[in-house]
N, C-alpha and C positions, 0 to 999 in steps of 0.2 A: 460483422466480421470479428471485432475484440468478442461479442458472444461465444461463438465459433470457437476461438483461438483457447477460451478458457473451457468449454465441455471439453475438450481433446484434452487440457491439461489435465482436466480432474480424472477424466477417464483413463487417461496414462496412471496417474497415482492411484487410482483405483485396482488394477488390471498389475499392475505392481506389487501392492498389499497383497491381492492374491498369492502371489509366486510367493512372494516372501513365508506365507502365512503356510501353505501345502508344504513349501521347504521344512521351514519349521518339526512341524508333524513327522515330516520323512525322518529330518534331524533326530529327533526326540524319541523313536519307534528302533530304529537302526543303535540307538544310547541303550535305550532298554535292554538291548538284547547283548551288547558288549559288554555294557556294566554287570550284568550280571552273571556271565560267560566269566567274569575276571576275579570275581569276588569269590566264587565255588566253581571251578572247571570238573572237580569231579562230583557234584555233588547228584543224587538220585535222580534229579531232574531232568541234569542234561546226561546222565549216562543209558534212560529209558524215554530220549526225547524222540527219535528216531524210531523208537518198538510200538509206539502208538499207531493209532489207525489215520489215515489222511485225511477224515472230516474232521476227528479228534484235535489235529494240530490246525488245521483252518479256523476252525473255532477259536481255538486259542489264538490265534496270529489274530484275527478280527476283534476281541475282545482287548488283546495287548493296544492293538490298533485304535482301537476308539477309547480305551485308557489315557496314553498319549495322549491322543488329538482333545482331551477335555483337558488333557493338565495343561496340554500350548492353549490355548483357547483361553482357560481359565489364566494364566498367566501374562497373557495379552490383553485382557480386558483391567485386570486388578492394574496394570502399567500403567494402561490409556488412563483411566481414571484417577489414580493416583497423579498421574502428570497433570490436571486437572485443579485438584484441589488439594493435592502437597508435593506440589513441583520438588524437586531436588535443588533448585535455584532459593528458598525460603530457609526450610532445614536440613540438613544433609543426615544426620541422625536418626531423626525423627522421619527421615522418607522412609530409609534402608532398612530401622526395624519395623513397620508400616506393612511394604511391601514382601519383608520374609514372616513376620507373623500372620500375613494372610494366606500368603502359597500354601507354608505349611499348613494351615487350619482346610484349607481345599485341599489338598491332596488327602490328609487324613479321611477327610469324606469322601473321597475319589475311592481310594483305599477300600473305605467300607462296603461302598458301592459295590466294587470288583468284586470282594470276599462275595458277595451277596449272589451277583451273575452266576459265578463257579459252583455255588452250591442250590441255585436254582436248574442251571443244567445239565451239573453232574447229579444231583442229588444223590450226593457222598456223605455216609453215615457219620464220617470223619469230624465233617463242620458241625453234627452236632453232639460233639463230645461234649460233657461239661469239662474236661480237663485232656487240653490239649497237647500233643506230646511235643517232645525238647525240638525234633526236625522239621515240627510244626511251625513253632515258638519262631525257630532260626531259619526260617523259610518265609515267616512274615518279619521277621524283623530286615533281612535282607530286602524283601520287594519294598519296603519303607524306605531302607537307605537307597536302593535304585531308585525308585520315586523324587527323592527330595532332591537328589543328584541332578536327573533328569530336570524339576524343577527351577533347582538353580542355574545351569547352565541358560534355558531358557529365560531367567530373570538376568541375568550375565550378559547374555545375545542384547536383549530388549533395551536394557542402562546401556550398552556400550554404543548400538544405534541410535541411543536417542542421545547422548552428549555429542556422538561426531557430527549427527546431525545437527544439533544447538550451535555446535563450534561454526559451521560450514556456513549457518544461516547466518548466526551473527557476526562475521566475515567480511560474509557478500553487501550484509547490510551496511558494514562501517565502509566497503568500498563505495557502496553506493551512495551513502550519507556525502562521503568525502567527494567525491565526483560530480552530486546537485550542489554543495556549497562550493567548489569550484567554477560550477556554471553558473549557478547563481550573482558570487561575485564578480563573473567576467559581462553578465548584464546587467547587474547593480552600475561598473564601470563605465559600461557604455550610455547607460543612462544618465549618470553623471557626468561622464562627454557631451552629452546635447545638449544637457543643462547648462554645460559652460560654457559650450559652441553658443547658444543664445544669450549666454552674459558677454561673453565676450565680443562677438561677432559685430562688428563697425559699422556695416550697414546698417541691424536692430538698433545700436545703441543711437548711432547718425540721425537716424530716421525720427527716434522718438523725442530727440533731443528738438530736433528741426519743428516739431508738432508741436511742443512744450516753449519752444519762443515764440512763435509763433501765435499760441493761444494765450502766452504771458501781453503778449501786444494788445489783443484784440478782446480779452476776455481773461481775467485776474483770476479771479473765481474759479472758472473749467481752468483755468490753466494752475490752479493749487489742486484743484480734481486728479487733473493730470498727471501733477507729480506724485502724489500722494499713491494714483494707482501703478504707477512707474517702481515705486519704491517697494510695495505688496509686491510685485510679480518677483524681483531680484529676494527679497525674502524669501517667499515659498521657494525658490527654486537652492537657494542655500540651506533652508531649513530642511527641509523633505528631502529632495531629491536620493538620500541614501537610506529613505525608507522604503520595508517592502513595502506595506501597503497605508492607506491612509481612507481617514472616514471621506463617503463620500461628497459629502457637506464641504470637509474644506478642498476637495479637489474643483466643488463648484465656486464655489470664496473666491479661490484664485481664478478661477475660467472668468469671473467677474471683470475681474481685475484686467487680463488677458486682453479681452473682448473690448473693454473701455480703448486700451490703445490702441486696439485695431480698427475698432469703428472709426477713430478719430486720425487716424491716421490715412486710411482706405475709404472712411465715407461712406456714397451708397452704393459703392460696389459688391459689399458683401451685407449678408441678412441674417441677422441670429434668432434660433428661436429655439428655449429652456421651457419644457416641462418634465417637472421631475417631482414623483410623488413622494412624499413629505417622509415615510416609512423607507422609501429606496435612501437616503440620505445617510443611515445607519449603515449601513453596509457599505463593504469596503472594494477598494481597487487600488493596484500599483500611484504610485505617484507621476504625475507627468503624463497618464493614459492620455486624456484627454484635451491637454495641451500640443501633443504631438499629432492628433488627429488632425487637428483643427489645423496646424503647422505645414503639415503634407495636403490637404484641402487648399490651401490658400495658395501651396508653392506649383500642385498640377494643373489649377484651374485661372481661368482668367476673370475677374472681379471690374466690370464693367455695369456703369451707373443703369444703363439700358436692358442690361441681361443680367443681372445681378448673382454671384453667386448665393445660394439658402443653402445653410449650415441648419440642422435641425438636431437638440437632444434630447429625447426625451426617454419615457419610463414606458414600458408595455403593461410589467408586474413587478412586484418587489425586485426580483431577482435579473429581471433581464432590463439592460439601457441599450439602448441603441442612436447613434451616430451616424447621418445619415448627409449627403452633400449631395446636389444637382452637380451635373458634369459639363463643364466647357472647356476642353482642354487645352491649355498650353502644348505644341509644337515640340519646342526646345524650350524648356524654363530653364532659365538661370539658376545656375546652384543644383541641377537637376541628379535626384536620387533614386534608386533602386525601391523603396520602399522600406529604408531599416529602421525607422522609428517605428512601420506597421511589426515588421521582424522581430524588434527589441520586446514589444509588449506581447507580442505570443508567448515569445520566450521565457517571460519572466510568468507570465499564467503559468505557463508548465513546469516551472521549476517551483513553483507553488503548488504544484498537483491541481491547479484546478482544470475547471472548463474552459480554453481559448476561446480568444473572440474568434466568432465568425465572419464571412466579407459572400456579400450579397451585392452584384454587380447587374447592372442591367443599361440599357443605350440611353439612358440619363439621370440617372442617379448610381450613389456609389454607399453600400452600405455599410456597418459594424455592428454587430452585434454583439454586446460584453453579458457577461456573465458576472453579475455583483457576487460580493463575498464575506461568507461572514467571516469572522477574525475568530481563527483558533488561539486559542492564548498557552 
C-alpha cells in the first residue's frame, strides 16, 4: 500500500515536470518572437516576414522552435546540476556567476548551430561572405541579445522555483520537526508517568516491602539480594526513564532486577525465560519497553502455581526480539487498562521513525515483535 501510495507520488511529480517543462518551451518561443518584434518593429525582417512563402516560414517557425526548446533544456539541466554540486545554499556568488557563464557559453553554440541550419537550408551565398554586411552584423548581434534575454529569464523562472520551493520545503519541515518533538515529549511524559505510577504506587511499594521483611526473617542474605534489587529497579527508572532510547544490555540489567521481585514475590506462578543473543545487546530500544510488557502480561493474566504463566524473551536475529506470554485471562483485573503501556511504546517507535512493534495474537499465546535499533548519533 505505502509502495503504491509513493509511485503515484513520483508519477504526479513526474507528469508535472512535463507541464512545466513544454510550458517553458511555449514561454521561451512566444519571448523569441516579442523580444524581437520590440527591439526592430521596422526592421527588413519583419516588414518581408509575411511576403515569403508558407513552407518558407514553417521552417523558420520549427527551427526557432527547436532553438528555444535547446536553450530551455539546456538551461534546465546546467540548474539541476549546479543545484547539485554548487547549491546556492554554499556560495551565492560563485553559483550566480557559475550558472550565467555556462548559459551564455551554450547559447553561443546554440547560436552557431542555428547560423549553420539557415545556411545549410537556404544555402544563401550571403553566409559565405568573407565580410559580412552592417544589417548582417545587427541582425546577429540582435538574435544574441534575444538569445541571452530569452536565457536569462529562463535562469530567473528556474532560481525563483527553486528558492520558493526550498522556502516551502523547509517550512513544512520545521513544522514537522516541531510537531514530532511535541509528540515525542507528550510520550516521553507519559512514559515518565508509568515510571512514577510504579515508584509511587502503594501496593508495588507495600508488596515489595512485605517480601523484603519477610525474607529479612527467614533468609538475611536473599533478603540483602532483595534490597539490593529493590534499589536497581527505583534507579533505572529515575535514571533512564527520560531517555529516548537505551542499549539493550541495560534494559536487560534492569529486567534482572524486575524479575528478581517478581519471582519473589509471585513464586511459581509465573516463569521467565531470556534468550538473547550476545550481538542483539548492542542495539538499542526505548527505555521501559520491556518492563511494561511484562507489567500488562502479569496485570491481564492470572499467575497460578498449577498453570503457571511463561513470559518468554528472546532474539530471532540481531535485529528482531520478541516478547511472547501464554494467555489465561483475568475477567476483571484490578487496576484494569486499555493497553497504554502497549500504545505508549508504538508511539514512541514512531516518533523515532522506526519499525513498530508488531502483536501476533492467537487462543494462547500473546505476541511482540520489536524491532531493535541502531542509535543514530
Amino acid at each position: 500500500m505505502e509502495y503504491n501510495k509513493e509511485v503515484i507520488i513520483t508519477e504526479k511529480k513526474l507528469s508535472t515536470n512535463k507541464v512545466k517543462r513544454i510550458l517553458l518551451v511555449v514561454f521561451a518561443f512566444l519571448l523569441f518572437y516579442l523580444v524581437s518584434f520590440l527591439i526592430d518593429p521596422y526592421g527588413e525582417f519583419w516588414q518581408e516576414y509575411f511576403q515569403r512563402g508558407i513552407f518558407e516560414i514553417i521552417e523558420e517557425l520549427v527551427i526557432s522552435f527547436i532553438f528555444c526548446f535547446l536553450i530551455s533544456e539546456s538551461s534546465i539541466f546546467i540548474h539541476s546540476r549546479l543545484n547539485k554540486y554548487a547549491p546556492w545554499t554554499k556560495n551565492k556568488i560563485k553559483r550566480l556567476v557559475l550558472e550565467l557563464s555556462l548559459n551564455f557559453f551554450v547559447v553561443l553554440i546554440l547560436i552557431v548551430l542555428n547560423s549553420v541550419c539557415y545556411y545549410l537550408i537556404y544555402d544563401d551565398p550571403a553566409y559565405s561572405q568573407s565580410e559580412p554586411s552592417i544589417e548582417e552584423i545587427r541582425n546577429l548581434l540582435q538574435f544574441i541579445i534575444v538569445s541571452m534575454i530569452i536565457s536569462f529569464m529562463i535562469i530567473s523562472i528556474n532560481t525563483g522555483s527553486y528558492l520558493i520551493n526550498n522556502w516551502v520545503n523547509t517550512e513544512t519541515q520545521v513544522a514537522n520537526h516541531k510537531l514530532r518533538t511535541a509528540e515525542w515529549k507528550q510520550a516521553s511524559v507519559e512514559a515518565e508517568l508509568n515510571a512514577l505510577k510504579l515508584q509511587l504506587n502503594p501496593h508495588f511499594i507495600f508488596n515489595n516491602l512485605s517480601v523484603l521483611s519477610e525474607l529479612i526473617l527467614e533468609d538475611q542474605q536473599l533478603g540483602y539480594a532483595y534490597s539490593e534489587n529493590f534499589s536497581k529497579v527505583y534507579r533505572f527508572l529515575l535514571v533512564n526513564s527520560k531517555k529516548n532510547m537505551i542499549l539493550l544490555e541495560e534494559e536487560l540489567k534492569f529486567l534482572n532486577s524486575y524479575i528478581f521481585l517478581i519471582k519473589h514475590r509471585i513464586g511459581e506462578g509465573v516463569h521467565f525465560e531470556i534468550d538473547v543473543q550476545e550481538e542483539s545487546k548492542n542495539m538499542y530500544i526505548p527505555p521501559l519497553t520491556l518492563q511494561l510488557l511484562i507489567e500488562n502480561a502479569l496485570k491481564h493474566n492470572k499467575t497460578d502455581r498449577k498453570n503457571p504463566l511463561r513470559i518468554t524473551i528472546r532474539t530471532s536475529t540481531q535485529h528482531i526480539l520478541t516478547v511472547e506470554n501464554t494467555l489465561s485471562l483475568i475477567e476483571k483485573p484490578e487496576g484494569y487498562s486499555t493497553g497504554i503501556g502497549l500504545t505508549n511504546i508504538i508511539s514512541r517507535f514512531n516518533l523515532l521513525s522506526k519499525q513498530p512493534p508488531e502483536i501476533v495474537t492467537s487462543t494462547d499465546s500473546f505476541k511482540v515483535i520489536i524491532h531493535l535499533m541502531e542509535y543514530d548519533r
